[in-house]
MIVEXMAR-964729 format. One record per residue: residue in one letter; x, y, z of N, C-alpha, C, O in turn. Coordinates in pm, whole numbers, plus 50000, padded with zeros to 5 digits. Example, Ala and Ser with C-alpha at 12.3 -4.5 7.8 and 13.67 -1.06 7.14 Angstrom:
BEGIN
a513194943150780512304955050780513204967050780514244966850846
s512854977550708513674989450714512905000350787513415011450804
//
This chain:
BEGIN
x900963796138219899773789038178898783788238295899163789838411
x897833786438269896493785438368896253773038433896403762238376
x895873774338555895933760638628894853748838566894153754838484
x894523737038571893743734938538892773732938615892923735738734
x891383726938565890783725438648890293718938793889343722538861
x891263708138819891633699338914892443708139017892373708639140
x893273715438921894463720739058893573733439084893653737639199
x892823739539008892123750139074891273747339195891293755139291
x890453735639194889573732839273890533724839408890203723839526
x891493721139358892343718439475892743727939578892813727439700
x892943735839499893153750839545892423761539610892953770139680
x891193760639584890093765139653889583753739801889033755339910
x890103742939727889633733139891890633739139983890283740740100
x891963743139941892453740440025892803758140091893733760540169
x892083765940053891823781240079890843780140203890923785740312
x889843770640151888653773640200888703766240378888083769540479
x889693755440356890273747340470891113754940527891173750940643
x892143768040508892673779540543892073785040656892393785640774
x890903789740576890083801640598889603795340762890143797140871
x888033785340714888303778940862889063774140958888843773341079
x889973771140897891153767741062891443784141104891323788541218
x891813791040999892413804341062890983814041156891103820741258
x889823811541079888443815141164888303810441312888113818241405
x888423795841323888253788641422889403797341560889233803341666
x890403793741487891613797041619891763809441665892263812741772
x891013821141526891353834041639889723836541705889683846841772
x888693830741701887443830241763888113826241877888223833941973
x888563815041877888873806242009889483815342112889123816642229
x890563822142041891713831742054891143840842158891333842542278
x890393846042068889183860342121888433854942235888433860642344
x887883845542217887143839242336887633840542461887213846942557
x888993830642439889583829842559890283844942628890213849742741
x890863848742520890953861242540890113874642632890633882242714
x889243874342604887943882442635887483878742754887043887742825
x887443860442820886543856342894887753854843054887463853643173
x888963855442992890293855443115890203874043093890213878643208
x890143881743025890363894743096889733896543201890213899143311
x888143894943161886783899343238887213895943379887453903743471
x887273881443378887523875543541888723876343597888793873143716
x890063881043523890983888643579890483903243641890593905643762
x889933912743545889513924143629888383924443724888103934343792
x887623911143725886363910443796887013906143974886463911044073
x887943898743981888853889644065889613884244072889693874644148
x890863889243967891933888343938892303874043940893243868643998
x891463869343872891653855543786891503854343658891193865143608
x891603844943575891833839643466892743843043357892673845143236
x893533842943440895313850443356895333838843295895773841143182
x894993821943313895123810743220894853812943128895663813043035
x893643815543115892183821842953893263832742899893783828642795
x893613841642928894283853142875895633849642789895933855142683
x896353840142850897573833742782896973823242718897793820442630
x896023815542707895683808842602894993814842464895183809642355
x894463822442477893813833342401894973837042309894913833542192
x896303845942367897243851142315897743842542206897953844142085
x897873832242296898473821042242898123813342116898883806942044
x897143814742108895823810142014895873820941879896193816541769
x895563833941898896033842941802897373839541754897613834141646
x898193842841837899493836241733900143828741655900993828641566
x899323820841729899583806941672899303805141540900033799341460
x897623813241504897273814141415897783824041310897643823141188
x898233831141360899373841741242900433838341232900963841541126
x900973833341298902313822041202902113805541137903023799241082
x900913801441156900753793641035900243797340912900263790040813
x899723810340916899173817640790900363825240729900543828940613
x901113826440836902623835240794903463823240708903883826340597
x903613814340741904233801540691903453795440590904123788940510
x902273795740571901503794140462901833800940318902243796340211
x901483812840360901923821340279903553825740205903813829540090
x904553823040337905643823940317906173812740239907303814740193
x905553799740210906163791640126905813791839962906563788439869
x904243797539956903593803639824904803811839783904783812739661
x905903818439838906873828239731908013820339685908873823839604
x907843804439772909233800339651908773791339516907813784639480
x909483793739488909303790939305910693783239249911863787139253
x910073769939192910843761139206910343755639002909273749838985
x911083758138903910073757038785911183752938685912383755538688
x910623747638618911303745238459910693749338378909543745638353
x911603762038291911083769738137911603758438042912653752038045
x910403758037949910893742737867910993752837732910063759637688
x912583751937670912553755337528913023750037455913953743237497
x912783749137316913433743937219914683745037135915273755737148
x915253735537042916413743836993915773732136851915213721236857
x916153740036743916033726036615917483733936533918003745136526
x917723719136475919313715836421919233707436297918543697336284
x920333714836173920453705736124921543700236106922483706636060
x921663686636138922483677936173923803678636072924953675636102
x923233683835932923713676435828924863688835785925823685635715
x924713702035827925583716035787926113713835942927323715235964
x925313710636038925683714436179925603726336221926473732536283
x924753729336194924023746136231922793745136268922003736836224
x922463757136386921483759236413920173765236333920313774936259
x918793758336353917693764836238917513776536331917613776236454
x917213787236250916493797136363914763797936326914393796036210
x913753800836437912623798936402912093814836414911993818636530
x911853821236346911623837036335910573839836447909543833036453
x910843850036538910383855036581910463848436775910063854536874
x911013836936769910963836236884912923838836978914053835236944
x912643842737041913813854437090914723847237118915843851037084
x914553831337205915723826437248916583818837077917803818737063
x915963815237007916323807236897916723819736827917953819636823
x916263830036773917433843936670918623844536755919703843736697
x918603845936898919443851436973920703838236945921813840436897
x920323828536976921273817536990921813814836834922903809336843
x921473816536707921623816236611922773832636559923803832036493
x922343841636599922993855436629924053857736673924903864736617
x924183851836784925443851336890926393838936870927613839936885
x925793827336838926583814036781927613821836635928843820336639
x927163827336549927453830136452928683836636457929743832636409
x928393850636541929623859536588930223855636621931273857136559
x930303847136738931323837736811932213832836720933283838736729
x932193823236625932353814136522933493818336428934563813136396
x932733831936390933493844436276934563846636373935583841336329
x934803853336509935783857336557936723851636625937803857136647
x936343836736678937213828436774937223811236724936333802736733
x938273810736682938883798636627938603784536692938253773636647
x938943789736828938383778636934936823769536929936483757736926
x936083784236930934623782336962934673774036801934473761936816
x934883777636672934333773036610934713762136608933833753936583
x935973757036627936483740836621935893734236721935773722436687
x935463736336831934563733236941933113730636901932383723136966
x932773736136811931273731536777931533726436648930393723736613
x932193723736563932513715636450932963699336496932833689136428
x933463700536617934073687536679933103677736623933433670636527
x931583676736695930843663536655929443673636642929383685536614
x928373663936675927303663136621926453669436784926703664036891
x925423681936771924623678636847923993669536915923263663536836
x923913665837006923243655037103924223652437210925163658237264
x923213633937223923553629537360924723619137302924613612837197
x925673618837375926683614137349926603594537452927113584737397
x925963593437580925483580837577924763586337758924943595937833
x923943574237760923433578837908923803565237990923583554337938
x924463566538143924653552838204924513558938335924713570638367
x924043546638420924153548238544924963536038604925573527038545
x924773538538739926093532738818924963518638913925123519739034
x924183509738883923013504338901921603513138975920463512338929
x921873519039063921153530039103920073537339034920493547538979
x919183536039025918623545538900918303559038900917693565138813
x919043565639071919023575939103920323584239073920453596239095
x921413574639010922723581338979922663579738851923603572738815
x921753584038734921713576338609922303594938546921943606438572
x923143589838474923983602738410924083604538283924123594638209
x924133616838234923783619138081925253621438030926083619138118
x925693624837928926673630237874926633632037721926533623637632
x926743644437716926463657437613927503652437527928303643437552
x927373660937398928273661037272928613673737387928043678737484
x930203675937296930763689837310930493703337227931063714137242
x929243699437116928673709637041927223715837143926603726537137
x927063703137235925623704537350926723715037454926263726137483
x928273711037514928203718037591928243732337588927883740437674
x928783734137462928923748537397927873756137400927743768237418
x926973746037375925463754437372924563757037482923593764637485
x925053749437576924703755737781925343767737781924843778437815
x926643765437735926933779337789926753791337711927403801137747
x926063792437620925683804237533924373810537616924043821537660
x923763795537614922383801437674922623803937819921793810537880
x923443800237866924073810838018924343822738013924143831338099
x925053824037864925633838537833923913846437791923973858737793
x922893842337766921913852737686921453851537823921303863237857
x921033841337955920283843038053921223854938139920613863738200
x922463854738141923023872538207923303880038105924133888738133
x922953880138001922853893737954921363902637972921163914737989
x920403890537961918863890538021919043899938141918563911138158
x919843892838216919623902238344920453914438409920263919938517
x921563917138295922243926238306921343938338216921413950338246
x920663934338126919633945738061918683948338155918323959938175
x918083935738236916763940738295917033947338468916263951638554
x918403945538460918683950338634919403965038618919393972138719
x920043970438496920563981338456919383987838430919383999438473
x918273984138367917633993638297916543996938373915794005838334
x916243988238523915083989438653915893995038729915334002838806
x917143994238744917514005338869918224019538806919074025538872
x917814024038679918094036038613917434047538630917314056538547
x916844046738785916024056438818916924066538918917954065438985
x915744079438883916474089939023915994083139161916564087139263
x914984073039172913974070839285915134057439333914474047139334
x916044055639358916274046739378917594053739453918024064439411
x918234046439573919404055839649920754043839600920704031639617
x921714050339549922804046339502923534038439594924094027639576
x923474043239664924104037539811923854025439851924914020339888
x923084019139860922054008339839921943996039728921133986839719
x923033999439653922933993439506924683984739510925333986739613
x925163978339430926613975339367926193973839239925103970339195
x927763978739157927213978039016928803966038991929923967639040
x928293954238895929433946038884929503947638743928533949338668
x930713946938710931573943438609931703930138573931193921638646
x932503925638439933083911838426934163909038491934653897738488
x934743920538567935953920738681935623916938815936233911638908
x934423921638795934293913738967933513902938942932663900739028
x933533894638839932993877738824933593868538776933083859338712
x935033870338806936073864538744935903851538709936313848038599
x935203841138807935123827538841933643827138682933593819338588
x933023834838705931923833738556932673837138469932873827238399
x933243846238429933763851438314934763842438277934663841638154
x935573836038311936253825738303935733810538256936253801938185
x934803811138310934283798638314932963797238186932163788138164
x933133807638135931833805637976932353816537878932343828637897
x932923807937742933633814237694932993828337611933593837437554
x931463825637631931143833237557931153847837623931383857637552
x930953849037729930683861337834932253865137823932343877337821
x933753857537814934783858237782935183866337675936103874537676
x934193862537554934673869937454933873883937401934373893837347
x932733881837429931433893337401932243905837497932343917837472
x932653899937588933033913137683934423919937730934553928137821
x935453914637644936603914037598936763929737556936283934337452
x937543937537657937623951637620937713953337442938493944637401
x937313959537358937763963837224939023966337194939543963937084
x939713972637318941123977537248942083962637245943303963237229
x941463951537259942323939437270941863932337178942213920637190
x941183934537086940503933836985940433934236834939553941736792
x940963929636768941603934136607940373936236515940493943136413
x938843928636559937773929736463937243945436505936443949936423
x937583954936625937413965036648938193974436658938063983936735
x939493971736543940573980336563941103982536679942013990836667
x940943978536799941633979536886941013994136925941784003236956
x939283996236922939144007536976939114009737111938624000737179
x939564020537171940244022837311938764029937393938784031237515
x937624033937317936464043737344936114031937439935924020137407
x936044038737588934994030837745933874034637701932994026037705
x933544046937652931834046837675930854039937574929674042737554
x931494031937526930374021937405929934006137519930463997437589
x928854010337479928043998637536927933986837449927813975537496
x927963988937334927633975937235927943982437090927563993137044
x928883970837026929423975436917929713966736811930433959136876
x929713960736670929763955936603930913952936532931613963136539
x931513944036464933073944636421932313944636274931083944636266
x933243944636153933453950136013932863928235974932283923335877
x933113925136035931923910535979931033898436070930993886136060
x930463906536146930183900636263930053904336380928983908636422
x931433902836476931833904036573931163910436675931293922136639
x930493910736785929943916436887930873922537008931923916937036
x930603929937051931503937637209929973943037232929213951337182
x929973931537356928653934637445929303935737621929733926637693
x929113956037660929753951737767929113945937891927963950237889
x929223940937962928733933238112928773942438229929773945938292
x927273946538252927733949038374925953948238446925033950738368
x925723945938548924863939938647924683952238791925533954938876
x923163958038776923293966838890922433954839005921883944538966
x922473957639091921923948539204922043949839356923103953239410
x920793946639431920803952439557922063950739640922523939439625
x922653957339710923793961439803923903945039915923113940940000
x925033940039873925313924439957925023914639854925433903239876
x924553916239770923943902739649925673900539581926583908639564
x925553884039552926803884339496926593872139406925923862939453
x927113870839278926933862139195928273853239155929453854739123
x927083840839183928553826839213928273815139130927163812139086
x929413808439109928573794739065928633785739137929513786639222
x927793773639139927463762939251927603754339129928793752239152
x927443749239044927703739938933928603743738824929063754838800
x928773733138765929423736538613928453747838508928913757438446
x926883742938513926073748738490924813754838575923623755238543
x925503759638701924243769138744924863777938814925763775738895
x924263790938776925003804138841923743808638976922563808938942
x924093811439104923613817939186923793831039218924933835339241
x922243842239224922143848239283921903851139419920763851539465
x923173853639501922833851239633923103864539702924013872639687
x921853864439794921703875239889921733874440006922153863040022
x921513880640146920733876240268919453876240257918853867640322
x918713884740180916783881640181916503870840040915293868440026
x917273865039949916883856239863918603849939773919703855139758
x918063837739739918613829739640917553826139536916453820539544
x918603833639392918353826139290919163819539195920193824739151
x918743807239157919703796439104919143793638980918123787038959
x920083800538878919093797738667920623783338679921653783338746
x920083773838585920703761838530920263760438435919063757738427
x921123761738316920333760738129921143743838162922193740438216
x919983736438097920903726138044919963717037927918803712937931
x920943716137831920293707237665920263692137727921023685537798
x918733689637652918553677037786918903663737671918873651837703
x919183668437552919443652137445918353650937402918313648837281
x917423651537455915843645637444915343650637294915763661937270
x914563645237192913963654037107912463658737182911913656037289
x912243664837095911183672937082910333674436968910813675736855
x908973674436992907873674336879907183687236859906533693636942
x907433690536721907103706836715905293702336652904993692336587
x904433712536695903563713336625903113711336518903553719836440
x901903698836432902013699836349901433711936204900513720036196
x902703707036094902623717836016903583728336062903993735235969
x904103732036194905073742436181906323743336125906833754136097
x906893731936105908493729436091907943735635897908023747935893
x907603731235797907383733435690906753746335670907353754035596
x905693750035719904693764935730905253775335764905393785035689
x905743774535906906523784735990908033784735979908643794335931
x908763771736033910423772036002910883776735854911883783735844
x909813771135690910363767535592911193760535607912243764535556
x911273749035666912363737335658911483725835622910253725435614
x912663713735595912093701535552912333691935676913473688935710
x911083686735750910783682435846911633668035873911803663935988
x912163660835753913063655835780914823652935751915663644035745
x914613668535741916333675135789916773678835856918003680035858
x915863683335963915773691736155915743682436221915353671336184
x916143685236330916243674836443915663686936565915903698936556
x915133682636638914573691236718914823684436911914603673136954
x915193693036963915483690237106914793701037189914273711837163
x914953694437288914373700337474915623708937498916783706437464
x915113719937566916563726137616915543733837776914633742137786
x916213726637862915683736237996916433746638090917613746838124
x915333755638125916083765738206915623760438384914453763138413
x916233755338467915893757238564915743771438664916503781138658
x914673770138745914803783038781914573778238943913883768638977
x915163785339016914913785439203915033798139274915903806439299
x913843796339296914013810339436913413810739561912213808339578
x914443814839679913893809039790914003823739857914613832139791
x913663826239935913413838240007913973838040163913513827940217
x914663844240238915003841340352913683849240423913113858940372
x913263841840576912373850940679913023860440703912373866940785
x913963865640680914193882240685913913888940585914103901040591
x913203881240426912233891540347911053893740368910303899840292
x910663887440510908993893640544909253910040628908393918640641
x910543910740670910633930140716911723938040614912723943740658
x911283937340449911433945540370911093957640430910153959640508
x912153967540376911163981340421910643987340298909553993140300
x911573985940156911483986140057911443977839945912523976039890
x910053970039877910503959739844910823968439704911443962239617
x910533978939682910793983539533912323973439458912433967039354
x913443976639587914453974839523914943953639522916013947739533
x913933950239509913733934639510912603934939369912573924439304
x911823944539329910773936539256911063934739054910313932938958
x912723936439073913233933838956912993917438974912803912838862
x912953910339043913303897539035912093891038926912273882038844
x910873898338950909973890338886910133895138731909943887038640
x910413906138712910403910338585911423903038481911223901238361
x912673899038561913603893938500913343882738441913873880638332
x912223870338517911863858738532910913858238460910953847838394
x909663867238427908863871038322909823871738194909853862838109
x910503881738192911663881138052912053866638043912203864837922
x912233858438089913143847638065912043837438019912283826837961
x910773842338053909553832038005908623837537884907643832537829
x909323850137863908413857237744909893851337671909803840137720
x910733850937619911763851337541912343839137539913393839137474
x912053828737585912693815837619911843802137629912243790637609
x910113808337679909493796637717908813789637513908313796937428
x909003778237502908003779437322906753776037363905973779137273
x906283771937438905053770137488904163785237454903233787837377
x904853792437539904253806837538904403811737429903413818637410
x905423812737296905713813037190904693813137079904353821336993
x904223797637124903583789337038901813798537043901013799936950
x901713803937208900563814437252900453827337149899553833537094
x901723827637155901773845037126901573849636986901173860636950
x901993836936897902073837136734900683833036699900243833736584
x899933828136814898653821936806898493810136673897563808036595
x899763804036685899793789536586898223785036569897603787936468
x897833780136644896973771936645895563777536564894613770136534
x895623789636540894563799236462894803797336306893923795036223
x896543798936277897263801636183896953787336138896153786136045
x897493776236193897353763036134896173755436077896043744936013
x895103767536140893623759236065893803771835970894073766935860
x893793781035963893463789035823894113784135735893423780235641
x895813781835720896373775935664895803759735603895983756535485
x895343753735669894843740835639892983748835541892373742435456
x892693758835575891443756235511891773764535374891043764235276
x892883771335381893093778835235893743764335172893913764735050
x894033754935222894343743935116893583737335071893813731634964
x892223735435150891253727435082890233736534998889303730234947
x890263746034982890123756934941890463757734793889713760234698
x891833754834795892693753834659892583739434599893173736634494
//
C-alpha cells in the first residue's frame, strides 16, 4: 500500500535533512582536506586539516551507509483472513483469493487421508479458547482452540511450499553455479517435518502410501490419490550455508551469514470485518452463519554488514520475490485491490436501485 500523506512528507523532511548533513560534512571534508594538503606541500604543515578532512568524509559515508543499511530491514505483518462456519465446522472458501482455496484444498485432503488430522479439527470449535495474563500486561497470553492450532500449521505448510516453488523455480537456471547452491529435502529438516503434520504427510514418500498404491516412481513431483489425497514433494534450493530452523513452536527461520528470515503464521482469535456486501455478493454465504477472523503472517528480515560486499546479489534476490508471493497470495487487503471490490460493490448496489 502507499504511504500516506503524513508519512510521505515525513519522509521527504527527513531526506532532505539527509541530504544537508551529508552536503555539509563532505564540503567541510573537502575543505579541510584541500586547505591541510596545500600547506603541507607549501611547508609541510597542516597534516591536522588533512586528517580532519579524511575524517570528515568518512564519517559521512558511514552514516549514510547506516542510514541506508537499516532501510533493508523489514519488520511487517501480512494481515489475512480466514471465515468459518462454526456450525458444519468447515472452512468457507472465498473464490479467487489464493491463501483461503489453498487452505480449504489442502484442509480437505488432509482430512480424507489421516484420521488424526481429522479428529484434531473435529475436537472443538474454531477460536480463542480464553486469554489471561499473569498481572503484567506485558505477559498477557492467548490460547487457541486445537482446530486454531491445526490451522497455524497448515498455513506454515502453504508458507514452505511458497518457498520451495519460488526458490526451485529462481534457481532453475543455467546462469547460476551449482556449487554455490544446497538443495534440501524433508530429510534434511527433520526438526520441521516432524513438527507440522501437514509437511509430514503431503511429503510422505508414495510407496508408504495406500491412497497411491504404494507407488515406488521418485520422479513425480506432485500427485493425486483416487479421492483426494495429495503427495507434494519438498524440496528447497537455497544459497550455499543457509539453513532452516525453528526458533518457536510457530516460527521457522531462514538463517544465513548475510541474512535472517523469520515467517510466524499465527490465528490471532480476533474477528474480522469483511467489506460491506461481500460475505452475501462475493462469498454467497449468509452473513450470519460465518464467523470471520484475523490470521497473521509475521515477517523479519535482517541483513548482516557482510551483505553490503555481495559480489553477487543475483543469488539473494529470490528473497523479495518470495515475500511479494506471500503478499500477492495471502495479504486480503491487496485481494480486496485486485478484485477491485469497491468498483463491483457500487455497480452492484446501482443495478439494485435500478431494479
Amino acid at each position: 500500500m502507499k504511504d500516506s500523506s503524513i508519512k510521505q512528507i515525513k519522509k521527504t523532511q527527513f531526506n532532505i535533512f539527509q541530504l544537508i548533513l551529508t552536503t555539509v560534512l563532505i564540503a567541510s571534508g573537502v575543505n579541510f582536506l584541500v586547505t591541510g594538503a596545500i600547506s603541507y606541500f607549501e611547508n609541510k604543515s597542516g597534516l591536522l586539516f588533512v586528517i580532519i578532512g579524511i575524517s570528515l568524509i568518512l564519517l559521512t559515508l558511514i552514516i549514510t551507509l547506516i542510514i541506508d543499511f537499516k532501510k533493508s530491514k523489514i519488520r511487517e505483518i501480512i494481515n489475512a483472513i480466514i471465515t468459518y462456519d462454526p456450525q458444519d465446522q468447515e472452512l468457507i472458501k472465498i473464490p479467487k483469493y489464493i491463501l483461503s482455496e489453498d487452505l480449504t484444498h489442502y484442509l480437505k485432503a488432509a482430512r480424507i487421508e489421516s484420521k488424526d488430522i481429522e479428529s484434531l479439527w473435529k475436537k472443538d470449535k474454531l477460536g480463542l479458547k480464553r486469554i489471561y495474563n499473569h498481572i503484567d500486561p506485558k505477559s498477557t497470553f492467548v490460547e487457541i482452540s486445537q482446530s486454531a492450532s491445526i490451522l497455524n500449521k497448515l498455513v506454515e505448510y502453504l508458507i514452505l511450499k511458497k518457498l520451495s516453488l519460488t526458490t526451485v523455480d529462481y534457481f532453475n537456471k543455467p546462469t547460476f553455479d551449482k556449487r554455490k547452491l544446497i538443495q534440501l529435502t524433508e530429510l534434511n529438516v527433520p526438526d520441521i517435518v516432524v513438527s507440522n503434520i501437514f509437511l509430514s504427510l503431503f511429503s510422505k514418500d508414495m510407496s508408504q502410501r495406500e491412497a497411491f498404491d504404494n507407488n515406488e516412481d521418485k520422479s513425480v513431483v506432485k500427485a493425486y490419490g483416487k479421492n483426494g489425497e495429495i503427495y507434494d514433494k519438498f524440496e528447497l534450493s537455497l544459497p550455499k550455508k543457509c539453513k532452516v530452523i525453528r526458533k518457536k513452536p510457530n516460527t521457522i527461520i531462514l538463517k544465513h551469514p548475510l541474512f535472517n528470515l523469520e515467517l510466524t503464521p499465527a490465528f490471532s482469535g480476533f474477528g474480522a470485518v469483511l467489506p460491506q456486501g461481500f460475505t452475501k455478493e462475493y462469498i454467497k454465504a449468509d452473513v450470519f452463519t460465518i464467523r470471520t477472523y484475523k490470521f497473521y503472517i509475521g515477517v523479519t528480515l535482517k541483513f548482516s554488514w557482510k551483505a553490503l560486499f555481495i559480489g553477487k546479489s543475483i543469488y539473494y534476490d529470490w528473497i523479495d520475490t518470495f515475500l511479494d508471493k506471500l503478499h500477492n497470495d495471502m495479504d486480503f487487503d491487496r485481494f480486496i485491490e485486485d478484485i477491485h471490490w469497491n468498483i463491483v460493490s457500487a455497480l452492484n448496489q446501482c443495478n439494485k436501485e435500478k431494479n
